[in-house]
N, CA and C atoms as an extended XYZ file, in Angstrom:
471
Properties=species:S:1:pos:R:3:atomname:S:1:resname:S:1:resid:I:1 pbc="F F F"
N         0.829       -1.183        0.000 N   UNK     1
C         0.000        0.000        0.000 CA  UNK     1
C         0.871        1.244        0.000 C   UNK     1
N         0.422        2.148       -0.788 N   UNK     2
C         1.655        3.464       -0.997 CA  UNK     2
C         0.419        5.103       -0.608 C   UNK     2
N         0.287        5.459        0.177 N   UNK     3
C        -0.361        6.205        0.771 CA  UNK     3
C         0.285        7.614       -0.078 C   UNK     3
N        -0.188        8.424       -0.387 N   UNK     4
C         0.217        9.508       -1.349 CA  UNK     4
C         0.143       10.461       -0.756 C   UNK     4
N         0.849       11.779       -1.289 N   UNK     5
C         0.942       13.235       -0.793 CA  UNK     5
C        -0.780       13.502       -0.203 C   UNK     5
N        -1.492       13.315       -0.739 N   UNK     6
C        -2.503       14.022       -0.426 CA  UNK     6
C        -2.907       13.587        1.139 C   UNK     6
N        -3.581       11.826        1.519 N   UNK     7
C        -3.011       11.765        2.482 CA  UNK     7
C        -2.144       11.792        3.570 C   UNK     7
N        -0.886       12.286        3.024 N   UNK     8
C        -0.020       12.812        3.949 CA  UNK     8
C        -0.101       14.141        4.343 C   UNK     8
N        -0.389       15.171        3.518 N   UNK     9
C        -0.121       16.399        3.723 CA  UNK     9
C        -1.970       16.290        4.528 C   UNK     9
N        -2.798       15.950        4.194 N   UNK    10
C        -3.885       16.295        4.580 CA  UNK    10
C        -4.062       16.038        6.107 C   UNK    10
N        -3.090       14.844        6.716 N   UNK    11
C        -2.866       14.764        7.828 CA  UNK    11
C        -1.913       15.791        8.673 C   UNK    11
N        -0.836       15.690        8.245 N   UNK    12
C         0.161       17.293        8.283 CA  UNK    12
C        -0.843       18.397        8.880 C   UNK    12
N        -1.628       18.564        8.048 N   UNK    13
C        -2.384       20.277        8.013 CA  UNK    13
C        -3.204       20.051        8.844 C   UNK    13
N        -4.058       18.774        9.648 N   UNK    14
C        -4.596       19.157       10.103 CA  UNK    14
C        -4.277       18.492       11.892 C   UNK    14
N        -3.116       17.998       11.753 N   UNK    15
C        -2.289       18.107       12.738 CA  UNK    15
C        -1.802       19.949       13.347 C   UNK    15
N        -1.203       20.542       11.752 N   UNK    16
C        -1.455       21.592       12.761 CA  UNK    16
C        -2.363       22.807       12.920 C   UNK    16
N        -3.352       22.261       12.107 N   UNK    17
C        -4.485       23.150       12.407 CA  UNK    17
C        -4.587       22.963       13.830 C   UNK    17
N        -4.900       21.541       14.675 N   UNK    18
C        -5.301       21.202       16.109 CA  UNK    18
C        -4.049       22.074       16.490 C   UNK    18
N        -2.882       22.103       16.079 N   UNK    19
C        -2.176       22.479       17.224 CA  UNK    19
C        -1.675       24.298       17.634 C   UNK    19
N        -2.600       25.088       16.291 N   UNK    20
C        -2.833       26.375       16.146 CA  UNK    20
C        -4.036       27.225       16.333 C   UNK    20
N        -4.681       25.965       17.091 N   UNK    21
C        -6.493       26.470       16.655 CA  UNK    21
C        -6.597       27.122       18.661 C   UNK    21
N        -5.705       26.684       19.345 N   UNK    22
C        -6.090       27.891       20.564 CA  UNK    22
C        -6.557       28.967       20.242 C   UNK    22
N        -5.905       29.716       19.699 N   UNK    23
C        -5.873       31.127       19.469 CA  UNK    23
C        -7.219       31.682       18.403 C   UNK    23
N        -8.010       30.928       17.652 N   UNK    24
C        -8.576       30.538       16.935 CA  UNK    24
C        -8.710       30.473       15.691 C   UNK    24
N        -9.934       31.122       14.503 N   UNK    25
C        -9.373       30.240       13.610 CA  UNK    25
C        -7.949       30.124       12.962 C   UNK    25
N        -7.728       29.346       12.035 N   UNK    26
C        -5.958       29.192       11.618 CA  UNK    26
C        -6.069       29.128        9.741 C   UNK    26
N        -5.421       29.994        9.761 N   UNK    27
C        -5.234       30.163        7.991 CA  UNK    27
C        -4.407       29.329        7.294 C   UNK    27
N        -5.172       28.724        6.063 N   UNK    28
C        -4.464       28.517        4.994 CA  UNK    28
C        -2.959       28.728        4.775 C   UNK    28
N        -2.659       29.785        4.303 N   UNK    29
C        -1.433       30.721        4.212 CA  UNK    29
C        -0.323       30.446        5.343 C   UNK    29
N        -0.843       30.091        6.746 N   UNK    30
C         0.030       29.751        7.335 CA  UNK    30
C         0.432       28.383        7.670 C   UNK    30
N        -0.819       27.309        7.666 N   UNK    31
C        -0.498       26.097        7.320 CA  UNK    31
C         0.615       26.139        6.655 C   UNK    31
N         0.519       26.519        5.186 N   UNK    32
C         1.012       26.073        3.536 CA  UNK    32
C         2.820       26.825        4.327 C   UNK    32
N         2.614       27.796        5.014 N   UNK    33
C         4.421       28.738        5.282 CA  UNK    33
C         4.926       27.385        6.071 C   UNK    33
N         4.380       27.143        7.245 N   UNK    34
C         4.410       26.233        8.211 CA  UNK    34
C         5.174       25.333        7.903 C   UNK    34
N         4.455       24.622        6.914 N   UNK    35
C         4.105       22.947        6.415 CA  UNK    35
C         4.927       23.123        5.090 C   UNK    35
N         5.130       23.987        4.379 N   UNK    36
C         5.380       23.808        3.130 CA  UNK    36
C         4.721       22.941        1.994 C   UNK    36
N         3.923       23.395        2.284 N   UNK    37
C         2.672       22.843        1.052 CA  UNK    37
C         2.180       23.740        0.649 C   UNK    37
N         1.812       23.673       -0.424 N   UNK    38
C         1.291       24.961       -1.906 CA  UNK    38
C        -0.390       25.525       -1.194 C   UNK    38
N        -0.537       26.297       -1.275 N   UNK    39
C        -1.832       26.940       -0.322 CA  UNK    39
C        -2.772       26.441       -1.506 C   UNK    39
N        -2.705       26.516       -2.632 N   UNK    40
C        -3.465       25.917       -3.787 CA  UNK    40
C        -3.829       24.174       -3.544 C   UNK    40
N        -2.549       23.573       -3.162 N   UNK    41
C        -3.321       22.313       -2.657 CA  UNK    41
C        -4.349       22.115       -1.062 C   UNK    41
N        -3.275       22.966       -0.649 N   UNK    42
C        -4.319       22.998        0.970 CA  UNK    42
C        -5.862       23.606        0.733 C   UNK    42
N        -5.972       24.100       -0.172 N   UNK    43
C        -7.713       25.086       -0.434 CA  UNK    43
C        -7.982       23.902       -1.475 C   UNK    43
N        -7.546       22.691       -2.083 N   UNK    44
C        -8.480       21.811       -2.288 CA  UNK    44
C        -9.026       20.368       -1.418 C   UNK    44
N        -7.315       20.369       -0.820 N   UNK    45
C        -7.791       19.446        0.683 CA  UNK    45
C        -8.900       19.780        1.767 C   UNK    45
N        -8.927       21.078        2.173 N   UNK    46
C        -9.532       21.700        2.767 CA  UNK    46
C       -11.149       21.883        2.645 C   UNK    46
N       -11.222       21.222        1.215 N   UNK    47
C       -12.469       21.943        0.621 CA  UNK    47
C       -13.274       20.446        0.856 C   UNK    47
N       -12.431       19.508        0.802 N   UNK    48
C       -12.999       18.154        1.263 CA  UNK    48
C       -13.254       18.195        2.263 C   UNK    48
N       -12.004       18.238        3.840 N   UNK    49
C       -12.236       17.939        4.724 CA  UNK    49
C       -13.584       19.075        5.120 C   UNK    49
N       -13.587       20.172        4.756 N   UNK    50
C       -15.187       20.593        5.109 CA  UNK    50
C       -15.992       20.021        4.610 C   UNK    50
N       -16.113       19.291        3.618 N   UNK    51
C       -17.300       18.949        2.914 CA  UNK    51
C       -17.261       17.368        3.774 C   UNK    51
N       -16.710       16.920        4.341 N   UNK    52
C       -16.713       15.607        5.364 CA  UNK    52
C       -16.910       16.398        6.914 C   UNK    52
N       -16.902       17.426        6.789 N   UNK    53
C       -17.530       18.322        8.637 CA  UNK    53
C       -16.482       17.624        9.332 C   UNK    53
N       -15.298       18.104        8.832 N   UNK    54
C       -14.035       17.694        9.852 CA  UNK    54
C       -13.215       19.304       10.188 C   UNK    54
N       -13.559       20.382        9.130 N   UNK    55
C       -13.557       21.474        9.389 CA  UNK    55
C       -14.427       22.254        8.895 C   UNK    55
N       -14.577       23.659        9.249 N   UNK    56
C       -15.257       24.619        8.986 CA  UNK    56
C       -14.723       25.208        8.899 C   UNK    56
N       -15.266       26.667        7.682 N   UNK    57
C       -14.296       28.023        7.407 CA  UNK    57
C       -15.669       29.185        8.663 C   UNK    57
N       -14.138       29.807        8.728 N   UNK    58
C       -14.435       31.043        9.406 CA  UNK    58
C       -14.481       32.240        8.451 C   UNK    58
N       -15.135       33.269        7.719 N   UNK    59
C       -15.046       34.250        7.051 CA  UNK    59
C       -14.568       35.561        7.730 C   UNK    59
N       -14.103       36.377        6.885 N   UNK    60
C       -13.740       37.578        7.327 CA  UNK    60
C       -12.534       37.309        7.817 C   UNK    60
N       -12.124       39.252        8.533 N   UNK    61
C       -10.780       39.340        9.434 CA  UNK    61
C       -10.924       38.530       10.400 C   UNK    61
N        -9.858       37.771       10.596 N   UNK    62
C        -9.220       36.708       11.814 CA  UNK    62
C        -9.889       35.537       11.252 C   UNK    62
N       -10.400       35.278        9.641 N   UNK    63
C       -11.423       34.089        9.799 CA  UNK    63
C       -10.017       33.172        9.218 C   UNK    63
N       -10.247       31.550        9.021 N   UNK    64
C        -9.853       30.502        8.649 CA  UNK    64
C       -10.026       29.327        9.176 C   UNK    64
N        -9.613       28.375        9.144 N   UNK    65
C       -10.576       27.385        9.733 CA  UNK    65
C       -10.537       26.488       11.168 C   UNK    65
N       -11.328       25.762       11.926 N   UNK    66
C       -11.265       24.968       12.955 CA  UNK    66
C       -12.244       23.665       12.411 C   UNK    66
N       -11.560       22.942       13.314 N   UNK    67
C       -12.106       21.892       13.741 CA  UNK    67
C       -13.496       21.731       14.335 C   UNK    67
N       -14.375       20.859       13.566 N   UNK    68
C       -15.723       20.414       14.078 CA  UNK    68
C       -16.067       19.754       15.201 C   UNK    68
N       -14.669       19.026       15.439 N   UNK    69
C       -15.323       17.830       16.107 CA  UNK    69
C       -14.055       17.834       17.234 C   UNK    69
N       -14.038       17.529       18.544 N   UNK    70
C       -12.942       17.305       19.476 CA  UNK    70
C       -11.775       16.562       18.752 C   UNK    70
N       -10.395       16.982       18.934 N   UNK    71
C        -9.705       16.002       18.317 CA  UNK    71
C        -9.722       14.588       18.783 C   UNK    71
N       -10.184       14.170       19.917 N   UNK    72
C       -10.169       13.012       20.288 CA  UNK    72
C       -11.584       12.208       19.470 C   UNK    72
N       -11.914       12.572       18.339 N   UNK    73
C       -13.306       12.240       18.055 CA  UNK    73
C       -12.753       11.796       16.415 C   UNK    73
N       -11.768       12.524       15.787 N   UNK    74
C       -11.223       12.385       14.083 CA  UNK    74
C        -9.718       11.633       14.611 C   UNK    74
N       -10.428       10.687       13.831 N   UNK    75
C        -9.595        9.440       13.343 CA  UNK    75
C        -8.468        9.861       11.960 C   UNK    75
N        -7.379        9.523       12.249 N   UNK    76
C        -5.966        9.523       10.926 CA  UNK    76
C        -7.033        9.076        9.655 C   UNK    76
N        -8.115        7.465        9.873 N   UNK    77
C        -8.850        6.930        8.874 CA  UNK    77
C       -10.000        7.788        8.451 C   UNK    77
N       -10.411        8.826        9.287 N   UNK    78
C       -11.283        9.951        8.711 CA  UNK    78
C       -10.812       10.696        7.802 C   UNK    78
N        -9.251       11.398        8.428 N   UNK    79
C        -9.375       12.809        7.368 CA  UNK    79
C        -8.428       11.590        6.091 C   UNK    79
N        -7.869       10.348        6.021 N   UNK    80
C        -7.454       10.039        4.835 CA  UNK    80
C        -9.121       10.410        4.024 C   UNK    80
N        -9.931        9.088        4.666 N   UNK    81
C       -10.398        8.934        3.349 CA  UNK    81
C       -11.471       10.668        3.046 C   UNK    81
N       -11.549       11.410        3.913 N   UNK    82
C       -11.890       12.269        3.408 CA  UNK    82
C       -11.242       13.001        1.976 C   UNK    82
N       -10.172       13.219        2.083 N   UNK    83
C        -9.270       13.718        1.110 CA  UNK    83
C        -9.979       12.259        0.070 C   UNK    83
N       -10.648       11.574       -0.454 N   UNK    84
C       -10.425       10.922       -1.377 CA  UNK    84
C        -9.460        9.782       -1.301 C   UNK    84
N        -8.332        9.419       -0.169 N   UNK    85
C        -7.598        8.714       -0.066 CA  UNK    85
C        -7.706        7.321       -0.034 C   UNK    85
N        -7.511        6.051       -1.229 N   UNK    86
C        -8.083        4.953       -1.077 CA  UNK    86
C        -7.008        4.235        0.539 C   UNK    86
N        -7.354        3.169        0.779 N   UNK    87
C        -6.715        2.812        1.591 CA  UNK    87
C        -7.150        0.747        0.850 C   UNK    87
N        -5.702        0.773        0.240 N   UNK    88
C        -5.906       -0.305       -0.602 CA  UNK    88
C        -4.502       -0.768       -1.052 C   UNK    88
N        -4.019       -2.128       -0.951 N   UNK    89
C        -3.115       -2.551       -0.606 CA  UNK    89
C        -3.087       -3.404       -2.206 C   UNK    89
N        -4.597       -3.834       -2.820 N   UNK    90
C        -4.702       -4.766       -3.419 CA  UNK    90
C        -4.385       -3.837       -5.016 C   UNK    90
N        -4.202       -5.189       -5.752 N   UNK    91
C        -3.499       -3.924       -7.156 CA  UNK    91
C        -4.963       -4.223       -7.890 C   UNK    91
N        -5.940       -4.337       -7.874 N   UNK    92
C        -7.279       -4.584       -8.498 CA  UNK    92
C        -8.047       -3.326       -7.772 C   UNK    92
N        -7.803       -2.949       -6.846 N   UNK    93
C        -8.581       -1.924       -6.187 CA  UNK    93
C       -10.098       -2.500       -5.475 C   UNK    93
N        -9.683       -3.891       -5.056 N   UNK    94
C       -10.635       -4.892       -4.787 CA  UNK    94
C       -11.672       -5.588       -5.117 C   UNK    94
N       -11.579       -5.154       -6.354 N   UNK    95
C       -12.501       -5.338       -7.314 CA  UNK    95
C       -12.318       -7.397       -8.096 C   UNK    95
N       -11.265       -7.717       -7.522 N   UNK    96
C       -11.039       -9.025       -7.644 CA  UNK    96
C       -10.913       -9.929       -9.220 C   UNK    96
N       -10.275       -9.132      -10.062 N   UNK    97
C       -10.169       -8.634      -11.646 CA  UNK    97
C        -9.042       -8.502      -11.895 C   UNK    97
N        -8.107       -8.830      -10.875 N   UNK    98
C        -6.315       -8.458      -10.946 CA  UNK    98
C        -5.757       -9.366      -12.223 C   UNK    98
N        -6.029      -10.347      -12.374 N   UNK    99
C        -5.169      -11.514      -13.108 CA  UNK    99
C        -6.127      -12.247      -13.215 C   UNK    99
N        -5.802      -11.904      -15.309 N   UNK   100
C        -6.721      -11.936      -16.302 CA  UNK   100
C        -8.284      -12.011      -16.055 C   UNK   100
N        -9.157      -11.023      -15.390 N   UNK   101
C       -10.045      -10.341      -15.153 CA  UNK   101
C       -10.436      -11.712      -13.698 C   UNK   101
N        -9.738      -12.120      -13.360 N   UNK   102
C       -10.184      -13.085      -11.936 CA  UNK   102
C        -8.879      -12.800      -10.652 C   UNK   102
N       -10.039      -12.952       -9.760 N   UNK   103
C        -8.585      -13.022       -8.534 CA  UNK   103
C        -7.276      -14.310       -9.031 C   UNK   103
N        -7.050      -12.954       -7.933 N   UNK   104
C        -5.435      -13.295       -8.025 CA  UNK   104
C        -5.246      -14.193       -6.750 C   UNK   104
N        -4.135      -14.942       -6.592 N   UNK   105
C        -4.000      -15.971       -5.282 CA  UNK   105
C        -3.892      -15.052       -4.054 C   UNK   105
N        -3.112      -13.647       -3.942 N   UNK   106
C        -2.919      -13.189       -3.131 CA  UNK   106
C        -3.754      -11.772       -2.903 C   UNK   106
N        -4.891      -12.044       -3.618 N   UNK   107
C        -6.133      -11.282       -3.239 CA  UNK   107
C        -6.176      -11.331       -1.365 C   UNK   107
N        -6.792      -12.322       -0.696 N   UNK   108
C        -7.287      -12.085        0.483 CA  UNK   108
C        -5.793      -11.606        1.522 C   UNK   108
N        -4.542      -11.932        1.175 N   UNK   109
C        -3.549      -11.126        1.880 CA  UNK   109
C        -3.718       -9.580        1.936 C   UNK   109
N        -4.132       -8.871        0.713 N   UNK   110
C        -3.751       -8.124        0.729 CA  UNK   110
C        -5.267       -7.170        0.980 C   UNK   110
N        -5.763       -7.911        0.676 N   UNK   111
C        -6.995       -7.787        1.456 CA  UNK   111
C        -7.340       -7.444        3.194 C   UNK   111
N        -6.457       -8.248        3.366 N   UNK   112
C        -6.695       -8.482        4.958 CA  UNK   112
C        -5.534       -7.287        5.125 C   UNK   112
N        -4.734       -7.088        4.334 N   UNK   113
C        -3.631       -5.521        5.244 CA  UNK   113
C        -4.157       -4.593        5.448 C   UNK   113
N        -5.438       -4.688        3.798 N   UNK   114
C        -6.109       -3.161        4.240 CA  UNK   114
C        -6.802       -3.150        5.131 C   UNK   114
N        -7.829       -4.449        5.815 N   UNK   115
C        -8.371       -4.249        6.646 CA  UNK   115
C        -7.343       -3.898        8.222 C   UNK   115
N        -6.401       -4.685        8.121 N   UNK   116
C        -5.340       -3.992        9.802 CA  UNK   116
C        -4.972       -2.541        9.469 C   UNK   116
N        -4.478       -1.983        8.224 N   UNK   117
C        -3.788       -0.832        8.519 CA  UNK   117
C        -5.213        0.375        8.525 C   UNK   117
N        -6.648       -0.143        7.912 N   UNK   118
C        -7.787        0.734        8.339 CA  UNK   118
C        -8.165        0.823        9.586 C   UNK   118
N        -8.029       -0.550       10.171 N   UNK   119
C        -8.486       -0.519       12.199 CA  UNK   119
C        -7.568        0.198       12.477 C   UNK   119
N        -6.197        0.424       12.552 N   UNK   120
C        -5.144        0.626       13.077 CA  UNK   120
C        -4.982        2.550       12.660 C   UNK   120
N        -5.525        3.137       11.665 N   UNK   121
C        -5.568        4.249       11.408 CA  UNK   121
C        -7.256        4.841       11.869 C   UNK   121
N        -8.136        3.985       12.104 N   UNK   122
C        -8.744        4.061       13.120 CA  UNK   122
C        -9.006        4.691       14.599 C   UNK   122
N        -7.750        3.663       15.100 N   UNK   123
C        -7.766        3.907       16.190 CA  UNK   123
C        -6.772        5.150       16.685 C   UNK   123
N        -5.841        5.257       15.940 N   UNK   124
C        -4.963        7.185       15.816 CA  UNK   124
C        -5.996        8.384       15.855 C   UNK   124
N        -6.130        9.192       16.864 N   UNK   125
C        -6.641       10.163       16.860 CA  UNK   125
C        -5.555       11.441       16.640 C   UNK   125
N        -6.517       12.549       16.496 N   UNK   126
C        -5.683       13.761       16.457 CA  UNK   126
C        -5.013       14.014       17.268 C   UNK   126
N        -6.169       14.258       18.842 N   UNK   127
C        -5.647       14.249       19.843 CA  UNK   127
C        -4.037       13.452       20.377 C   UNK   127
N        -4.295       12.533       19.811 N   UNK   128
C        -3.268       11.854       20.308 CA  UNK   128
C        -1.778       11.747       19.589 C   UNK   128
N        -1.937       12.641       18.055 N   UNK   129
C        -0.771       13.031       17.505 CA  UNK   129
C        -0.153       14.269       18.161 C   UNK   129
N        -1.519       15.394       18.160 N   UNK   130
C        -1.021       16.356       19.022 CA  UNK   130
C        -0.577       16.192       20.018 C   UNK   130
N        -1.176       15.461       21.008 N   UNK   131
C         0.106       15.236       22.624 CA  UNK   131
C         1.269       14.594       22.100 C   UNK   131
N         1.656       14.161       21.081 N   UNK   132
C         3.077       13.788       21.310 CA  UNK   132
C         3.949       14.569       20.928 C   UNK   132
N         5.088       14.246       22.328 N   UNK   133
C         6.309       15.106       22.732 CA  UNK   133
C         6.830       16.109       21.485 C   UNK   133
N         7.167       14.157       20.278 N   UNK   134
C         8.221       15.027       19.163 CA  UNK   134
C         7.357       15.986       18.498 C   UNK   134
N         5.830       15.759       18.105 N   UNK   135
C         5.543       16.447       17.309 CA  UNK   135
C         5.133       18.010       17.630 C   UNK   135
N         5.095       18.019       19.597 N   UNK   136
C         4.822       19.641       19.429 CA  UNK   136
C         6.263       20.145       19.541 C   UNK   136
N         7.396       19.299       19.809 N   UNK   137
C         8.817       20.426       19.864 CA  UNK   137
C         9.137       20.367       17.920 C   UNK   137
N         8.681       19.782       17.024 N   UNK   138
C         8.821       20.066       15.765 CA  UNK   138
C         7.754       21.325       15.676 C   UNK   138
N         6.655       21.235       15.986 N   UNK   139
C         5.625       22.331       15.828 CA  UNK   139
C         6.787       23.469       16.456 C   UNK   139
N         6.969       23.512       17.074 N   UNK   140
C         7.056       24.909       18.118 CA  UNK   140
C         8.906       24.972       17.128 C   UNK   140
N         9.745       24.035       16.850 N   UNK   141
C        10.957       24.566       16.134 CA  UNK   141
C        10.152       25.554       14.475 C   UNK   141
N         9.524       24.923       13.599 N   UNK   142
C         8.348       25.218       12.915 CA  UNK   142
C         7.568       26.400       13.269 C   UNK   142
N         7.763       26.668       14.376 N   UNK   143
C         6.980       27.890       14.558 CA  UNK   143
C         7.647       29.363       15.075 C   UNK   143
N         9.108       29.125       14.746 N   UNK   144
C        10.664       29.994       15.047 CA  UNK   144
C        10.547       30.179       13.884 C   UNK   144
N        10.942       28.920       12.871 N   UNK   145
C        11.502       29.309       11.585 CA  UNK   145
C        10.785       30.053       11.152 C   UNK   145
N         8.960       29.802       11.012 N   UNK   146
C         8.679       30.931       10.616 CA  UNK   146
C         8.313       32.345       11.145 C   UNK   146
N         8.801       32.447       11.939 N   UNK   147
C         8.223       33.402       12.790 CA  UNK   147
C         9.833       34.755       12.489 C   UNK   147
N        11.118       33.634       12.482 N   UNK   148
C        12.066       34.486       11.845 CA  UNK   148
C        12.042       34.518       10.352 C   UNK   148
N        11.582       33.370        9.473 N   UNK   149
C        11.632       34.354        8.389 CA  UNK   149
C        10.363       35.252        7.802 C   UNK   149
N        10.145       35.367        8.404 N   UNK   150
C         8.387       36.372        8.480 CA  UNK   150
C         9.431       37.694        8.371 C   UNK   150
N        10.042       37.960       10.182 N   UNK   151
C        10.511       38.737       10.531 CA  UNK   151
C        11.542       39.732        9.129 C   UNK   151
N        12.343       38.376        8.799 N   UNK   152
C        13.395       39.047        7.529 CA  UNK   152
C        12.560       39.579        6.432 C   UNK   152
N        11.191       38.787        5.881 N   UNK   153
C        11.049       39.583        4.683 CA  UNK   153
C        10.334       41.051        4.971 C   UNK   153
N         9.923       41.734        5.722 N   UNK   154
C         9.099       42.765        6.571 CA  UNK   154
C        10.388       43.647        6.651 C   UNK   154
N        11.551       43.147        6.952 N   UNK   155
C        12.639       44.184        7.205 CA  UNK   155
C        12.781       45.086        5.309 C   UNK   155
N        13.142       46.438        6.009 N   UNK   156
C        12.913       47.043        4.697 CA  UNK   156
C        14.527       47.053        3.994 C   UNK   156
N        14.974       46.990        2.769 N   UNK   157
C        16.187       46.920        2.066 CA  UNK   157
C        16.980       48.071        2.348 C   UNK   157
């Protein structure tokens, strides 16, 4: 199974949406500085995970988005497959058509991975990415870098 940018970054962003949303809502623009992801892909990820009520936009000054739901409530297996993300191990797409339009011998192996690595992304909450150690001292190094190079481009020539 090869899990793609979109599921990755879509987890990324909204790792640190949870971990920027004290203050409240949290922009696009700073995700994408943050994270380094194209704000053009984050405003189409984004446009899913609202349309799955895993976030909401805030309009106006100070608006951008939060979280719907407690992080202890969105599952890693929510915001994948929100983004569209298959979670599929099998090269038929389970459709059982792999070799010459009939299963293949190693249909139900791979079958059965997707079913462990779906329980298993399941059971990962937000919450529980956010409490860990490494990921808020990466947040908070992540949140120097940009905070100094903010600082440099504002300085006048």
């Amino acid at each position: 199974m090869r899990l793609t940018t979109k599921g990755r970054f879509a987890v990324t962003a909204m790792i640190d949406l949870a971990l920027h949303s004290a203050d409240g809502p949290v922009t696009l623009a700073g995700i994408s500085e943050r994270q380094k992801i194209s704000l053009s892909y984050l405003e189409q990820l984004f446009g899913k995970l609202r349309r799955s009520k895993l976030v909401g936009s805030v309009r106006g000054p100070g608006g951008g988005y939060r979280l719907t739901k407690p992080m202890s409530e969105v599952s890693v297996v929510d915001i994948i497959l929100a983004v569209d993300e298959p979670i599929d191990a099998t090269q038929c797409g389970g459709k059982e058509n792999c070799h010459n339009d009939q299963r293949c011998m190693t249909h139900d192996l791979w079958a059965n991975l997707n079913a462990r690595i779906r329980d298993y992304l399941a059971l990962v909450t937000l919450e529980q990415l956010v409490s860990n150690p490494k990921v808020k001292d990466i947040a908070v190094l992540q949140d120097v870098r940009t905070c100094s190079s903010s600082q440099h481009r504002t300085v006048p020539a």
